[in-house]
DRENMIPA-105437 format. One line per 3 residues: number of its first residue (from 1); their letters; for each residue x, y, z of N, C-alpha, C, O. Coordinates in steps of 0.05 Angstrom, whole numbers, padded with zeros to 5 digits. Layout:
<rs>
NUM	A	X,Y,Z,X,Y,Z,X,Y,Z,X,Y,Z  ...
</rs>
This chain:
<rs>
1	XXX	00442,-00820,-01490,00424,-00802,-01504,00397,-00802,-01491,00388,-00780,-01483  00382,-00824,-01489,00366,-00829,-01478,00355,-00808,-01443,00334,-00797,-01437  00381,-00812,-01426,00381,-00800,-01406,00377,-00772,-01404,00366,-00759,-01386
4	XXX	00388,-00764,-01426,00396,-00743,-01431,00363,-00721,-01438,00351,-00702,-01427  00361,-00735,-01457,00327,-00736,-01465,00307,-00733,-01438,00291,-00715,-01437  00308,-00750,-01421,00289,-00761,-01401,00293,-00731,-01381,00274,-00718,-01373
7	XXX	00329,-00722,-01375,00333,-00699,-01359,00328,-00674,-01372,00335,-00654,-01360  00319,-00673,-01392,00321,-00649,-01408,00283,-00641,-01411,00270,-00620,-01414  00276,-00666,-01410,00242,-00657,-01420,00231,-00661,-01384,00211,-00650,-01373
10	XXX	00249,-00679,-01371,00241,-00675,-01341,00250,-00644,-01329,00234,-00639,-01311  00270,-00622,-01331,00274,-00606,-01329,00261,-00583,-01333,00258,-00565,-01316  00246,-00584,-01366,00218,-00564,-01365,00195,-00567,-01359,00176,-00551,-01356
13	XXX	00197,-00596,-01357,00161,-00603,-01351,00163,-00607,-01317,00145,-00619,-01306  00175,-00601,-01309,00183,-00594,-01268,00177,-00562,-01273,00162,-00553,-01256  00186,-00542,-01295,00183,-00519,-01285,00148,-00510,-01296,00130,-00497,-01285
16	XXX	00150,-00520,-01316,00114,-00508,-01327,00106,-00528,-01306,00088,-00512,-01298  00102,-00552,-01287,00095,-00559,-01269,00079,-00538,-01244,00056,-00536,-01234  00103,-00526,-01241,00109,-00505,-01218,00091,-00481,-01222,00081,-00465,-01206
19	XXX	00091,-00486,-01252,00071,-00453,-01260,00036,-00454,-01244,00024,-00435,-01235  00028,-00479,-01245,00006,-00480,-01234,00005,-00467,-01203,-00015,-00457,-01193  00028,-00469,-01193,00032,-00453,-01166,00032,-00431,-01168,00022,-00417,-01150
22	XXX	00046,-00416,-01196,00044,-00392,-01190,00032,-00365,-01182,00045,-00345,-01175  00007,-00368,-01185,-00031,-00349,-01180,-00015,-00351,-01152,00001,-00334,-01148  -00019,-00372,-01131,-00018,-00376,-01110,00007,-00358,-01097,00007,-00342,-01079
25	XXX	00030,-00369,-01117,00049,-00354,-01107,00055,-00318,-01109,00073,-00307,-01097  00038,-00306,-01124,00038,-00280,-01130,00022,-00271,-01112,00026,-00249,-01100  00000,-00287,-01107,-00014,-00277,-01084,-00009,-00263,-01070,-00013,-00239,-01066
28	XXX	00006,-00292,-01055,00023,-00290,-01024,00042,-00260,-01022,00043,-00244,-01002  00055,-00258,-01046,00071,-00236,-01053,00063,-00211,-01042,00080,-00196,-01033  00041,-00204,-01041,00022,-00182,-01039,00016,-00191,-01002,00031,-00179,-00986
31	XXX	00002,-00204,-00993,-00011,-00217,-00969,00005,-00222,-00942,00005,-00211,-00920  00019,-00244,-00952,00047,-00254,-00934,00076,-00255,-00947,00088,-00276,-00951  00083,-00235,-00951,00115,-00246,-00966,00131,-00266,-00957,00146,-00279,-00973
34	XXX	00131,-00273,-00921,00142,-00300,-00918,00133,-00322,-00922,00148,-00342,-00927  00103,-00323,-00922,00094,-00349,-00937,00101,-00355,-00967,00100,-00377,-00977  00109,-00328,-00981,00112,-00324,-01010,00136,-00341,-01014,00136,-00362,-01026
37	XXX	00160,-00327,-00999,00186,-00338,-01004,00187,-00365,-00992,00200,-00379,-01008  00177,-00381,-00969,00172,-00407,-00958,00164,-00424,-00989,00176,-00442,-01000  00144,-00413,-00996,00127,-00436,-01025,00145,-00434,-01045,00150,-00455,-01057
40	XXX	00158,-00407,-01053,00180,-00408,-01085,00205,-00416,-01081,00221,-00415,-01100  00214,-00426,-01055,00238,-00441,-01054,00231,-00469,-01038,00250,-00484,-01033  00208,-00475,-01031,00201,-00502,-01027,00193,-00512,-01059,00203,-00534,-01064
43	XXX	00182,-00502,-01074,00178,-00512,-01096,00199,-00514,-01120,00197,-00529,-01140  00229,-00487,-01110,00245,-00500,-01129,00269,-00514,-01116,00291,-00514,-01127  00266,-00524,-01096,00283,-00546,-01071,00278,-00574,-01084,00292,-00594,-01087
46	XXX	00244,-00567,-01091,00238,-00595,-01101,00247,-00608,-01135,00258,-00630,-01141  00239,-00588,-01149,00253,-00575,-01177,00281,-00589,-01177,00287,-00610,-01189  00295,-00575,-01161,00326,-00586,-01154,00326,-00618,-01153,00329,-00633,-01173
49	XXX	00323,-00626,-01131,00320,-00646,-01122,00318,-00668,-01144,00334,-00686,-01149  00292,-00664,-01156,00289,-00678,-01178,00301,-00682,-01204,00299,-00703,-01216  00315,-00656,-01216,00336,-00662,-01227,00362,-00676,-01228,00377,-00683,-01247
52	XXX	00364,-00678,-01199,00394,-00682,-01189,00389,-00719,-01196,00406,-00735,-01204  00368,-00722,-01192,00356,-00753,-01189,00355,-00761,-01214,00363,-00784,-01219  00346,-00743,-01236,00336,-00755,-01264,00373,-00759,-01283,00380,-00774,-01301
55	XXX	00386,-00740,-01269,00409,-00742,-01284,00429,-00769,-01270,00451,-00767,-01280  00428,-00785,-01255,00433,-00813,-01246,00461,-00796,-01237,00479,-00811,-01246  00474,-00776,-01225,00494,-00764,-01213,00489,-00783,-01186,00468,-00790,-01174
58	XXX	00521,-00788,-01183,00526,-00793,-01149,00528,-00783,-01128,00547,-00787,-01113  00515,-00774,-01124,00530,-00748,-01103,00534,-00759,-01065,00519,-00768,-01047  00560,-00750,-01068,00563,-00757,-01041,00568,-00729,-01030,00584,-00714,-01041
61	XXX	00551,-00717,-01002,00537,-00699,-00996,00545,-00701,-00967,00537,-00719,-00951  00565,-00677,-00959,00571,-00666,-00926,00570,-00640,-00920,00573,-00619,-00933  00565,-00644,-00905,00558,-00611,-00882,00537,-00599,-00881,00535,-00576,-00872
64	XXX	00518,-00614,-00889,00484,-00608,-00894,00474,-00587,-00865,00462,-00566,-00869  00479,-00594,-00846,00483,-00589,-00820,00502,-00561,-00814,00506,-00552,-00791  00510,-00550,-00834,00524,-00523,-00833,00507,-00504,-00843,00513,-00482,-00835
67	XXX	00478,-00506,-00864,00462,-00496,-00864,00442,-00478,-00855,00419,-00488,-00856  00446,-00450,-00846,00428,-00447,-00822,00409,-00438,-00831,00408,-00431,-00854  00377,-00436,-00807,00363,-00431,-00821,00343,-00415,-00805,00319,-00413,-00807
70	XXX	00360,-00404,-00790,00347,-00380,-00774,00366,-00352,-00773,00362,-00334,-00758  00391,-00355,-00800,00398,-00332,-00800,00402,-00323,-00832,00403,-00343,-00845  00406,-00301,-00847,00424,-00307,-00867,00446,-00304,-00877,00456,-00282,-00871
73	XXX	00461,-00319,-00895,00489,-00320,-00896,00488,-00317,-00928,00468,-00316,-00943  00525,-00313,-00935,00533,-00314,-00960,00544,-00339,-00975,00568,-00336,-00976  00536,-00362,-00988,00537,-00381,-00998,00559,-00383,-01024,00554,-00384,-01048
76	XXX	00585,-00385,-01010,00604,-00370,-01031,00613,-00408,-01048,00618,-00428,-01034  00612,-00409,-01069,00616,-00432,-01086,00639,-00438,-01101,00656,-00421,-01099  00643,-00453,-01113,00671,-00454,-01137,00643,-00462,-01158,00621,-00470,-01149
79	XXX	00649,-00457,-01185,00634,-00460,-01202,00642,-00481,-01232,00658,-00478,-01250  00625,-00500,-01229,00640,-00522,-01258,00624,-00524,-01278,00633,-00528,-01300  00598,-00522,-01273,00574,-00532,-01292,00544,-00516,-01283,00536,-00509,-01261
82	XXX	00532,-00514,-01310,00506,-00502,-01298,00501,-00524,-01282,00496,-00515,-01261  00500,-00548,-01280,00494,-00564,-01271,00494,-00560,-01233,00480,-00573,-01217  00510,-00544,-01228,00514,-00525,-01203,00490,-00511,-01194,00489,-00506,-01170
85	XXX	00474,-00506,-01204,00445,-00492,-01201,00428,-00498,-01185,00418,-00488,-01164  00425,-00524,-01202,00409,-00538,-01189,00406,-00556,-01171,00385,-00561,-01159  00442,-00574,-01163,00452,-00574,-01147,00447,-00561,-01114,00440,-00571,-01093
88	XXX	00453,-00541,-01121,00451,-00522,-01093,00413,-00508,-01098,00397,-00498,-01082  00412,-00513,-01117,00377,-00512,-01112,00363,-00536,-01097,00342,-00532,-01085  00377,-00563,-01096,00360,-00583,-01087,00378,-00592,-01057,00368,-00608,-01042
91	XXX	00403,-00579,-01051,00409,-00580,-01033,00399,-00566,-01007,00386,-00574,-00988  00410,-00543,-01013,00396,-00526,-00986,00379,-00518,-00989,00372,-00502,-01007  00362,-00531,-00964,00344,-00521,-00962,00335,-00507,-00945,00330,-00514,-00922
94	XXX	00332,-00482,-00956,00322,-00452,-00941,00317,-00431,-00961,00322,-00435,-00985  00307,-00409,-00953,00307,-00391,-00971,00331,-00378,-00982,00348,-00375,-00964  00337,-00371,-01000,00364,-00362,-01015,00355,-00357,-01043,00333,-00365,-01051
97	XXX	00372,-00344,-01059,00368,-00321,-01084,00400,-00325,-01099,00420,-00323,-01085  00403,-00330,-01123,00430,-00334,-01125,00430,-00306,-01136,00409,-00293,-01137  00458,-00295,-01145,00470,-00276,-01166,00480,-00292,-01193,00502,-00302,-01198
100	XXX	00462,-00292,-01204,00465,-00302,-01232,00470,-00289,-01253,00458,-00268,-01256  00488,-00298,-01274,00485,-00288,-01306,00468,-00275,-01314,00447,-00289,-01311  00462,-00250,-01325,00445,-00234,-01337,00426,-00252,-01357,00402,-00248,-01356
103	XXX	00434,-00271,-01376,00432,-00291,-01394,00411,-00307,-01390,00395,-00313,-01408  00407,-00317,-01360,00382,-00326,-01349,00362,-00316,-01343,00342,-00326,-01332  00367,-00286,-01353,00337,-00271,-01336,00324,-00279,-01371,00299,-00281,-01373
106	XXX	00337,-00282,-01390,00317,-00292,-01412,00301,-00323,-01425,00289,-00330,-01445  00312,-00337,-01396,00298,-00366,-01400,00271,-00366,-01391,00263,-00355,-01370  00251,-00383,-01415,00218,-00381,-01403,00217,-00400,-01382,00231,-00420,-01380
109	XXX	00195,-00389,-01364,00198,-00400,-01334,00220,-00410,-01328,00219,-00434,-01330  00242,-00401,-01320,00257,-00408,-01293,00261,-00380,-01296,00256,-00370,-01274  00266,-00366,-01309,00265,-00334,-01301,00247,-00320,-01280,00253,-00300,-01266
112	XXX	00222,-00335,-01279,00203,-00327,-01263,00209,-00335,-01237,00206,-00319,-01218  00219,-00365,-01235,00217,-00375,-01211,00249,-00360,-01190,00252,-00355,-01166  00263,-00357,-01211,00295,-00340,-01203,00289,-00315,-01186,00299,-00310,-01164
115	XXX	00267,-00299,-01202,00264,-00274,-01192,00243,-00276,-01171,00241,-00257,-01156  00223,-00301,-01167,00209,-00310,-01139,00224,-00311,-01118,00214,-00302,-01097  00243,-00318,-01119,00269,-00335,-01103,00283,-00311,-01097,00297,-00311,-01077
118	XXX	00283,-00288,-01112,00299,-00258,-01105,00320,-00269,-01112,00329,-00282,-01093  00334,-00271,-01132,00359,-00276,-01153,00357,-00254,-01161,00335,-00244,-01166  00387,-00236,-01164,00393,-00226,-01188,00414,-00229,-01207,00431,-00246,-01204
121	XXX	00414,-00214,-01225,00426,-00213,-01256,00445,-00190,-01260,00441,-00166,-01261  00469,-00208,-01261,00489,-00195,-01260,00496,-00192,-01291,00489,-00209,-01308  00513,-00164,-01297,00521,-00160,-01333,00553,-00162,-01319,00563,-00146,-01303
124	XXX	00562,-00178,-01327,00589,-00177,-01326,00607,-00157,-01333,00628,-00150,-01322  00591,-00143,-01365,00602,-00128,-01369,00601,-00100,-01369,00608,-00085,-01387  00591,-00095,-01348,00578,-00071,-01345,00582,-00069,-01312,00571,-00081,-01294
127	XXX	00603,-00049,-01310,00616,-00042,-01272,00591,-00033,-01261,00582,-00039,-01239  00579,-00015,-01281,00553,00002,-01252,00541,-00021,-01252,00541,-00034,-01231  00530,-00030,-01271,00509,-00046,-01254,00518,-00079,-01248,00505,-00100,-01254
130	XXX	00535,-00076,-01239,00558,-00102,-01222,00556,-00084,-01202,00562,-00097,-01182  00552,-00069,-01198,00558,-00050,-01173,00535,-00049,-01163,00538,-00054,-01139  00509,-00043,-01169,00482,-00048,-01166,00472,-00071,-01156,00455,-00076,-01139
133	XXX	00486,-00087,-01173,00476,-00125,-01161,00488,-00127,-01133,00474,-00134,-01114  00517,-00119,-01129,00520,-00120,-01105,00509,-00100,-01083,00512,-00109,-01061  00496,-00077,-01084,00491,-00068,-01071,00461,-00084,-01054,00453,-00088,-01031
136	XXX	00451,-00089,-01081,00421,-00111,-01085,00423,-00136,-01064,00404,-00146,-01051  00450,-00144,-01064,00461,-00170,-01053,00458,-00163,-01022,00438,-00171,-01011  00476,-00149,-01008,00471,-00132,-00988,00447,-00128,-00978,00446,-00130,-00953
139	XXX	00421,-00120,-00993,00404,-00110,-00980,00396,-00131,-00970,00393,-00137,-00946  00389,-00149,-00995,00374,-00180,-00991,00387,-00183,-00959,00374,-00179,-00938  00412,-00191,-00960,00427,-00204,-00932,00418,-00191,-00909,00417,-00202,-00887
142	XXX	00410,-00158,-00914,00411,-00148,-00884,00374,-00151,-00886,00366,-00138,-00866  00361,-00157,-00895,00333,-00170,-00895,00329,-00195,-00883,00307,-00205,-00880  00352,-00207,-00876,00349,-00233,-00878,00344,-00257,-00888,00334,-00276,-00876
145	XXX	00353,-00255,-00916,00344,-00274,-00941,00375,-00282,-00955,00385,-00264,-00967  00384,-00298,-00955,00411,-00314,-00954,00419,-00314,-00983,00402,-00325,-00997  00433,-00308,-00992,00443,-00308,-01022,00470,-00328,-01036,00489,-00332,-01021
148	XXX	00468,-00338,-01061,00499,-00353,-01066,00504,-00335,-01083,00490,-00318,-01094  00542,-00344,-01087,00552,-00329,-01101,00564,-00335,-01113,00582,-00322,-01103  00578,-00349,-01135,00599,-00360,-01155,00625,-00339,-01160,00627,-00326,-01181
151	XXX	00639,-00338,-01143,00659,-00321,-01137,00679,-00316,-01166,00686,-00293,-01172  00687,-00334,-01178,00705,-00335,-01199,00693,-00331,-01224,00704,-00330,-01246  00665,-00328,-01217,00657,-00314,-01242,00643,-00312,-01270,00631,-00295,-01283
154	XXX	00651,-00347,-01273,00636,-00369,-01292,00657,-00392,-01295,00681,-00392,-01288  00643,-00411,-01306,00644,-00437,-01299,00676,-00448,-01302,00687,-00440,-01322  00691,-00465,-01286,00715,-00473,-01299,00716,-00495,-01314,00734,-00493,-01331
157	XXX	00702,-00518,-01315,00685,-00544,-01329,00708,-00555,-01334,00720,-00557,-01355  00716,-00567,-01304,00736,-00580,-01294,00770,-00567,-01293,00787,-00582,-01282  00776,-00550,-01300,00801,-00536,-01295,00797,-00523,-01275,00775,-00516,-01267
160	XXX	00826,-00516,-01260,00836,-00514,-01228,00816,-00485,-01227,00815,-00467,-01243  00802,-00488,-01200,00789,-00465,-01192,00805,-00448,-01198,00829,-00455,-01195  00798,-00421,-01207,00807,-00397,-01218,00802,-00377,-01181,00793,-00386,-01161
163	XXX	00811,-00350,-01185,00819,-00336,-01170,00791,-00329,-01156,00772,-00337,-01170  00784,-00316,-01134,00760,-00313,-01125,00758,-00285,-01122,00773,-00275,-01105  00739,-00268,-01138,00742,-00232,-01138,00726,-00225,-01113,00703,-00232,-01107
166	XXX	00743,-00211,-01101,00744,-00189,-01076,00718,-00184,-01078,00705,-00193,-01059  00702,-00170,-01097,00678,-00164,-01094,00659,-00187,-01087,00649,-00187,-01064  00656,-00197,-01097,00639,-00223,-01088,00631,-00230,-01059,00610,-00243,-01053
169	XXX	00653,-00218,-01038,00650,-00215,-01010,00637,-00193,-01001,00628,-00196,-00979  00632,-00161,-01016,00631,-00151,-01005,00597,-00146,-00995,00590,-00128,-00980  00582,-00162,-01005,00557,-00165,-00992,00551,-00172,-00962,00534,-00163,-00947
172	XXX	00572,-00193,-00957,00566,-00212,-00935,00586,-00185,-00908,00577,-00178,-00886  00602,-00180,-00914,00620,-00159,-00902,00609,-00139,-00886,00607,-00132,-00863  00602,-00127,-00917,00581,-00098,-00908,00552,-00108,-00895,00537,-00091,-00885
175	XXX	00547,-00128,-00894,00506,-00136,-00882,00523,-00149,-00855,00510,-00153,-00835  00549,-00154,-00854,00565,-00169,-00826,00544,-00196,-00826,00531,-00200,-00806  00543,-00215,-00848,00535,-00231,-00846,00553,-00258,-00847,00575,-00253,-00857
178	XXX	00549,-00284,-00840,00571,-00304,-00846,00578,-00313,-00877,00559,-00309,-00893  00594,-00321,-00885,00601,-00333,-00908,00601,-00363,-00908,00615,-00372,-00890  00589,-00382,-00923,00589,-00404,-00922,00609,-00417,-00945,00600,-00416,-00968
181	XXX	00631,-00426,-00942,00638,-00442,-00967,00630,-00475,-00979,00631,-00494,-00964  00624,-00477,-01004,00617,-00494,-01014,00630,-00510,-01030,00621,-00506,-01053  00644,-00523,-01029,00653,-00549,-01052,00637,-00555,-01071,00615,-00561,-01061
184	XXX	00637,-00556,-01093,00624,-00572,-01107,00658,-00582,-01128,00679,-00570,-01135  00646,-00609,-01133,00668,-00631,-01145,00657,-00640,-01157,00634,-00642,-01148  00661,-00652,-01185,00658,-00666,-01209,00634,-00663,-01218,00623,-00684,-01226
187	XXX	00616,-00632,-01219,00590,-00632,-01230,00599,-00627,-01265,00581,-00629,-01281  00625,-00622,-01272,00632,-00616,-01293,00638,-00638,-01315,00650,-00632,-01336  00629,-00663,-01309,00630,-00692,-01314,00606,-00699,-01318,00602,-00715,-01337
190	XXX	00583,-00691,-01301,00553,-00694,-01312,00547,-00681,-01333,00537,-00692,-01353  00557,-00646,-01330,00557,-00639,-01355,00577,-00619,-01361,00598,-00620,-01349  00572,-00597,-01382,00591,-00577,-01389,00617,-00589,-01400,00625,-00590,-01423
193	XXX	00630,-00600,-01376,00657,-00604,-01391,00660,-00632,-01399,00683,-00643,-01402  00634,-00647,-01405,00646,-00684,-01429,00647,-00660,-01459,00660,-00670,-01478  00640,-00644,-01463,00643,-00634,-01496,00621,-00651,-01505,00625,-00654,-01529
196	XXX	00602,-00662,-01500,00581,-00675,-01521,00549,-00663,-01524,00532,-00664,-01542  00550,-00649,-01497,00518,-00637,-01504,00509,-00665,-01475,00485,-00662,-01471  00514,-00678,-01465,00492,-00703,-01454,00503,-00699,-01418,00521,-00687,-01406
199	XXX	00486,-00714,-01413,00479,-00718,-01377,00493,-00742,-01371,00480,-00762,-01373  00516,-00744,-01364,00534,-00760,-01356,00532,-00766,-01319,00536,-00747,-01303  00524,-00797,-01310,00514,-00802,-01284,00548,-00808,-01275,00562,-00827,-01279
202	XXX	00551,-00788,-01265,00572,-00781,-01253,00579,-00781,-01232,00559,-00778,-01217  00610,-00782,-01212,00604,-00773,-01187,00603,-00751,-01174,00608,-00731,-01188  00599,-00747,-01154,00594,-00715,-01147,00603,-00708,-01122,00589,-00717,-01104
205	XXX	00618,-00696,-01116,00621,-00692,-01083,00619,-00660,-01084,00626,-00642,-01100  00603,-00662,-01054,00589,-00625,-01054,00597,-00634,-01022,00591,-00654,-01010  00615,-00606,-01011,00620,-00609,-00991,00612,-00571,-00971,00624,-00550,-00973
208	XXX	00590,-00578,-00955,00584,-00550,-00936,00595,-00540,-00918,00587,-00547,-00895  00619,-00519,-00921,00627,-00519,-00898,00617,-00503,-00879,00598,-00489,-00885  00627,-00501,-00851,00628,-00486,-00827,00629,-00453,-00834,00649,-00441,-00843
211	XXX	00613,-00444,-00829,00609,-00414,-00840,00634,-00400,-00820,00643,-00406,-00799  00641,-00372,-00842,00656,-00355,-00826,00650,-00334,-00823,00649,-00318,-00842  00642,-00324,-00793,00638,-00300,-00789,00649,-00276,-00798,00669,-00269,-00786
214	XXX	00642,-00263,-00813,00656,-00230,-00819,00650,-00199,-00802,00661,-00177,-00807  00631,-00205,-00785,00628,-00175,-00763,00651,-00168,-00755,00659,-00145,-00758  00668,-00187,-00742,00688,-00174,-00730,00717,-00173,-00753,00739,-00164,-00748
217	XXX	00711,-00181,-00769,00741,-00179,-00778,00756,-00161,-00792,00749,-00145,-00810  00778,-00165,-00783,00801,-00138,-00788,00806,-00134,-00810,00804,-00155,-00823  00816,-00106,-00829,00824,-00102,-00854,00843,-00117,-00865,00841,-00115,-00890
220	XXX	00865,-00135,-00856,00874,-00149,-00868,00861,-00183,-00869,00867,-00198,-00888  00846,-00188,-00849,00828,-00205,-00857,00808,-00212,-00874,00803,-00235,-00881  00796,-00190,-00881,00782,-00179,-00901,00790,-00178,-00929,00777,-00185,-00949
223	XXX	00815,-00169,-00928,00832,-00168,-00960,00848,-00218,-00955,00859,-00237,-00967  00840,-00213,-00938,00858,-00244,-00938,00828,-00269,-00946,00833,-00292,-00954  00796,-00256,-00943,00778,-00276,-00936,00780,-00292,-00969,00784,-00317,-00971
226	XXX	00778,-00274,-00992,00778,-00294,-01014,00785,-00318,-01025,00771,-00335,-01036  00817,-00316,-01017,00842,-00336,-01013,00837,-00350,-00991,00851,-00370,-00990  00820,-00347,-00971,00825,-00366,-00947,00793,-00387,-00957,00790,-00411,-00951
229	XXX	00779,-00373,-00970,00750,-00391,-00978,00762,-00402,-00998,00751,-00424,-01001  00782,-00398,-01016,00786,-00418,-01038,00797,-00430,-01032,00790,-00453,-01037  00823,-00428,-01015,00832,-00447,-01010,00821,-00474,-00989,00832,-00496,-00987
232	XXX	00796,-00465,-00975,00772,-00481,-00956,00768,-00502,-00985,00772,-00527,-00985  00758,-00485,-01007,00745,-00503,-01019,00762,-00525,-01041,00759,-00548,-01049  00775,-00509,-01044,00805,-00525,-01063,00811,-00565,-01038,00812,-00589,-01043
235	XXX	00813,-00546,-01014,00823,-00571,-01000,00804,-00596,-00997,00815,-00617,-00992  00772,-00597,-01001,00773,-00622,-00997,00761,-00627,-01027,00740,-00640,-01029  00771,-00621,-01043,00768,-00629,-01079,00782,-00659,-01083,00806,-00660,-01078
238	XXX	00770,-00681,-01091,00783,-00714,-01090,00774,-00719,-01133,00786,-00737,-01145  00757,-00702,-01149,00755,-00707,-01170,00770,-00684,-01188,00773,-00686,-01212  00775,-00671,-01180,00780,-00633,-01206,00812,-00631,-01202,00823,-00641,-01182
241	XXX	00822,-00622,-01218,00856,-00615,-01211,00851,-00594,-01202,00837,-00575,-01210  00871,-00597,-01170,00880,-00568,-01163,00908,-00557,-01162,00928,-00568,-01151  00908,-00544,-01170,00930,-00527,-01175,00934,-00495,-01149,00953,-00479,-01151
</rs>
């Protein structure tokens, strides 16, 4: 409980932290937009980081080194726990923007810092503008600003990765940018799936893989990429059942 406490009041008082940056960061917005985006994802790298620390998670951490950071790519994920967020917020580090839940554009400050970061807000239930976020996704990529993507949709909180939707690629496709797959393993044990509400120091394996190029690939490669990233990421899973 205690922990729980310490990650929870460390969690908002890191983001009203951050607000003191923000004058600075709006600035830049206007002035230098690469200095803009350099400061709102160095500041929520650090955000990350420090969460990952306050919740006593283990994380054993490969492919850091698949990261690039002179181009941008599509950061395709399996998804278990919000706890995934922040995760890949304190991991890579570079500029990147997730496609998130509509649900988050109404949290005080991290909403701000989401939409610093060029995140957008996806309605699940609503095709046009699922259709809009991806077009959004796209642009970002052919700008050069690297985006993730939670392919399946929302969280499994520890049950066998679910199917990975076609659309979810078609950002990285159409901008002919690479796709990166990401592992993430047993964040669903820190939280979401114990059923108690608490920050469970857990283990964690987050694995980065070897990006796959999509410029050249053929229409049946294209209809095959979903299934071939889940199954990337299914294979080196050692905590989650796969099925």
């Amino acid at each position: 409980m205690i922990r729980t406490l310490i990650y929870n009041l460390g969690l908002a008082f890191g983001l009203l932290k951050m607000m003191f940056s923000a004058p600075k960061c709006k600035k830049l917005e206007k002035e230098d937009p690469a200095a803009h985006d350099d400061l709102a994802n160095r500041l929520v790298n650090g955000w990350g980081k420090a969460c990952i620390k306050r919740s006593g998670a283990k994380m054993e951490v490969s492919g850091l080194e698949n990261v690039p950071k002179d181009r941008a790519v599509l950061f395709v994920a399996n998804h278990q726990s919000n706890f995934d967020i922040l995760v890949l917020c304190g991991l890579l580090d570079c500029n990147k923007g997730f496609v998130a839940k509509k649900e988050l554009k109404k949290v005080p400050l991290l909403s701000f810092w989401m939409k610093e970061t060029h995140c957008l807000f996806l309605d699940r239930d609503n095709m046009k503008q699922s259709m809009q976020v991806i077009v959004q996704a796209y642009e970002q990529l052919k700008n050069g600003y690297s985006m993730i993507i939670f392919p399946e949709g929302t969280r499994s909180k520890g049950k066998p990765v679910q199917e990975f939707k076609a659309g979810s690629f078609k950002p990285a496709i159409k901008a002919k940018v690479p796709v990166v797959p990401i592992t993430i393993d047993g964040t669903y044990r820190v939280s979401d799936g114990t059923g108690d509400n608490k920050i469970h120091p857990a283990d964690v394996n987050i694995v980065i893989h070897p990006m796959i190029e999509t410029a050249a690939l053929s229409k049946d490669e294209i209809k095959e990429l979903p299934a071939k990233v889940r199954n990337i990421i299914v294979g080196s899973m050692k905590y989650t059942e796969v099925k």
